[in-house]
C-alpha positions in Angstrom: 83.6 147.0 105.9 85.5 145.4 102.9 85.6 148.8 101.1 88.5 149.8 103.8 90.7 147.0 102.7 93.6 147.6 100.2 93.4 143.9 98.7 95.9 144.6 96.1 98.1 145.8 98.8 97.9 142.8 101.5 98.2 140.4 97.6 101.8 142.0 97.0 103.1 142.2 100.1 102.0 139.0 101.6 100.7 137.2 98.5 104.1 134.6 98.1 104.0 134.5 102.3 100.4 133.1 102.5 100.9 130.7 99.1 103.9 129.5 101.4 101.9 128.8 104.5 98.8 128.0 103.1 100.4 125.1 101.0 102.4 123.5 103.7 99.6 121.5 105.0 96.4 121.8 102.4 96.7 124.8 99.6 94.2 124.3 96.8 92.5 127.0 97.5 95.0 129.6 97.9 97.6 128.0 95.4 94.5 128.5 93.2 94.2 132.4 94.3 97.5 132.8 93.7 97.4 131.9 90.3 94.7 134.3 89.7 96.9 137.3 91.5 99.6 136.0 88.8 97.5 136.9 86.0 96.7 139.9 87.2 100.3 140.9 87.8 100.3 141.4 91.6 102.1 137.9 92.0 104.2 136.4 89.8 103.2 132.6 88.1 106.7 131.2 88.7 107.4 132.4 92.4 104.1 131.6 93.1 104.9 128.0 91.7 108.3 127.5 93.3 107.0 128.8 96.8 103.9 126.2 96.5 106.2 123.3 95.2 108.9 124.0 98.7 105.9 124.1 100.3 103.8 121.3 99.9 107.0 119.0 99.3 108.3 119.8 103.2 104.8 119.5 104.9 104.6 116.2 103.3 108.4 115.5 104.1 107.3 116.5 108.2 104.0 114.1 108.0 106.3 111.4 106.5 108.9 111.5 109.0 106.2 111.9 111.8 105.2 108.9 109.9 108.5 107.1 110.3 108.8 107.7 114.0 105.3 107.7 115.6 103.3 106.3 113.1 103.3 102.7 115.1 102.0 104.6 118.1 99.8 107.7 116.0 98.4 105.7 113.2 96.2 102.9 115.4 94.5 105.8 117.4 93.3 108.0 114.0 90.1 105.6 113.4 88.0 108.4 111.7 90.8 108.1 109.3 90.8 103.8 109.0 89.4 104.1 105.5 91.9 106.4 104.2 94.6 105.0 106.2 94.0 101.4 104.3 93.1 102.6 101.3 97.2 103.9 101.7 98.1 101.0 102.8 97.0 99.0 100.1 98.0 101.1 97.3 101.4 101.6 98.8 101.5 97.4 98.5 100.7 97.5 95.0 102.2 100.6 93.6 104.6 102.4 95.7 106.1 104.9 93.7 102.8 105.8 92.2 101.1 106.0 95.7 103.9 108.9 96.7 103.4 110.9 93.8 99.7 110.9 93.6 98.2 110.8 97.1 98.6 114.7 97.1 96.2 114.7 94.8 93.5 111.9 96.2 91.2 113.6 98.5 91.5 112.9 102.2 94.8 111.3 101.8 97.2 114.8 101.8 97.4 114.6 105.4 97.3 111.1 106.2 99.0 110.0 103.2 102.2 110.8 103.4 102.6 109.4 107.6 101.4 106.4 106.4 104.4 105.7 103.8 106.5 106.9 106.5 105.4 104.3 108.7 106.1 101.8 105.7 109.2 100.7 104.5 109.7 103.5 101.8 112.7 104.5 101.7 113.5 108.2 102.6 115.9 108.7 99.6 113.0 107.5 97.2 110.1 109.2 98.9 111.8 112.7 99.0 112.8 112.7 95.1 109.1 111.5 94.0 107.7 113.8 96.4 109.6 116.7 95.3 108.3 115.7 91.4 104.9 114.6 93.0 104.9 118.8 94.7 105.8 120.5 91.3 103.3 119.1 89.2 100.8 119.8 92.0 101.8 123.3 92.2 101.8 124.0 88.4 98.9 122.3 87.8 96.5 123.9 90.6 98.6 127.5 90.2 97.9 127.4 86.1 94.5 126.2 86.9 94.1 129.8 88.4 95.6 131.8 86.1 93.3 130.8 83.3 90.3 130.8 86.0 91.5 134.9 85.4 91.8 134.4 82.0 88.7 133.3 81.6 86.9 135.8 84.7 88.9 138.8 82.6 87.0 138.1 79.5 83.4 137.8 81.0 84.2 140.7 83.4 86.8 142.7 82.0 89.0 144.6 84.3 88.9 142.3 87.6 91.0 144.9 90.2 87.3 145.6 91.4 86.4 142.2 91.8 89.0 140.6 93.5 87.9 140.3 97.1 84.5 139.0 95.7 86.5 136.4 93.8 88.8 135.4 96.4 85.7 135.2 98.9 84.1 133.0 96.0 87.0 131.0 95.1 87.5 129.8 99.1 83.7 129.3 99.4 83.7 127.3 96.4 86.3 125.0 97.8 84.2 124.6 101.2 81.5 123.6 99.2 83.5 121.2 97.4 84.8 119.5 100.5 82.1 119.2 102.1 80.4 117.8 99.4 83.0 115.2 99.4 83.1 114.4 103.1 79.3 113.5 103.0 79.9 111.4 99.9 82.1 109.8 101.4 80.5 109.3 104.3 77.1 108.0 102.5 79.8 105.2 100.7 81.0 104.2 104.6 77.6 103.5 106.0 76.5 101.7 102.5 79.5 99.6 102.6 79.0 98.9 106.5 75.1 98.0 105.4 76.3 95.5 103.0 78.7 93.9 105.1 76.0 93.1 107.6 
């Protein structure tokens, strides 16, 4: 089946398209594929970077201003999300300009993170500037985090046009395995914490 598919092909011609996409909401995992293509020369690293910096800084300027305007409404009915939507809450109290430029990177908090300082009294001025520093670093870091994951596959490997599908495939299931991991951890730390408070 796979053996019909021009990987390289789809990677240049909708390689920047799907970093774009794929990093308006979540991203990791593609930002992190993209970096690979980058080192391989199908993508390049700084396009790759600038399209997953635009990207993750206006999904995050959307949830904040869905934030700002429903948030009062929206926020009270996500109770799944009550731990992460404190945890916010609370570091948003204590360290507001941190909280903005980090909670990108604090797992569980991409998505709900950035409504909740919208429903705050950030200010928009401050939270877009931080934000837009907050998505750059994110993107260089994760993007540069890929490129030397080919660096690194290149070496053991050598020449990785063959491998790339297997990689990608590996890479995204990687990343499943990761999260999931992570919800049932956190999960485990909910029930022990509800334990104790009994």
């Amino acid at each position: 089946m796979f053996e019909h598919i021009d990987f390289n092909y789809l990677l240049a011609t909708y390689g920047y398209l799907a970093i774009f996409i794929g990093c308006l909401l979540e991203g990791e995992t593609i930002l992190i594929l993209g970096g690979m293509a980058a080192h391989q020369h199908v993508l390049k690293l700084l396009p790759v970077i600038g399209y997953a910096s635009l990207a993750g800084m206006l999904g995050d300027q959307l949830l904040f201003w869905l934030g700002r305007y429903f948030g009062a409404r929206l926020l009270p009915r996500l109770h799944k999300q009550q731990a992460a939507i404190d945890r916010v809450t609370q570091l948003i109290g204590q360290y507001p300009t941190v909280s903005i430029f980090s909670v990108r990177f604090l797992y569980g908090m991409r998505l709900i993170g950035p409504m909740v300082i919208g429903a705050s009294k950030v200010s928009p001025l401050k939270f877009l500037c931080i934000n837009a520093v907050g998505a750059a670093v994110w993107a260089t870091l994760f993007a540069s985090g890929g490129y030397w994951a080919g660096e690194f596959l290149e070496g053991v490997l050598g020449d990785l046009k063959p491998y790339r599908l297997p990689i990608a495939l590996g890479v995204v299931a990687l990343m499943v395995v990761v999260a999931v991991a992570r919800h049932y951890r956190a999960k485990t730390r909910a029930k022990t914490k509800a334990v104790k408070s009994l």
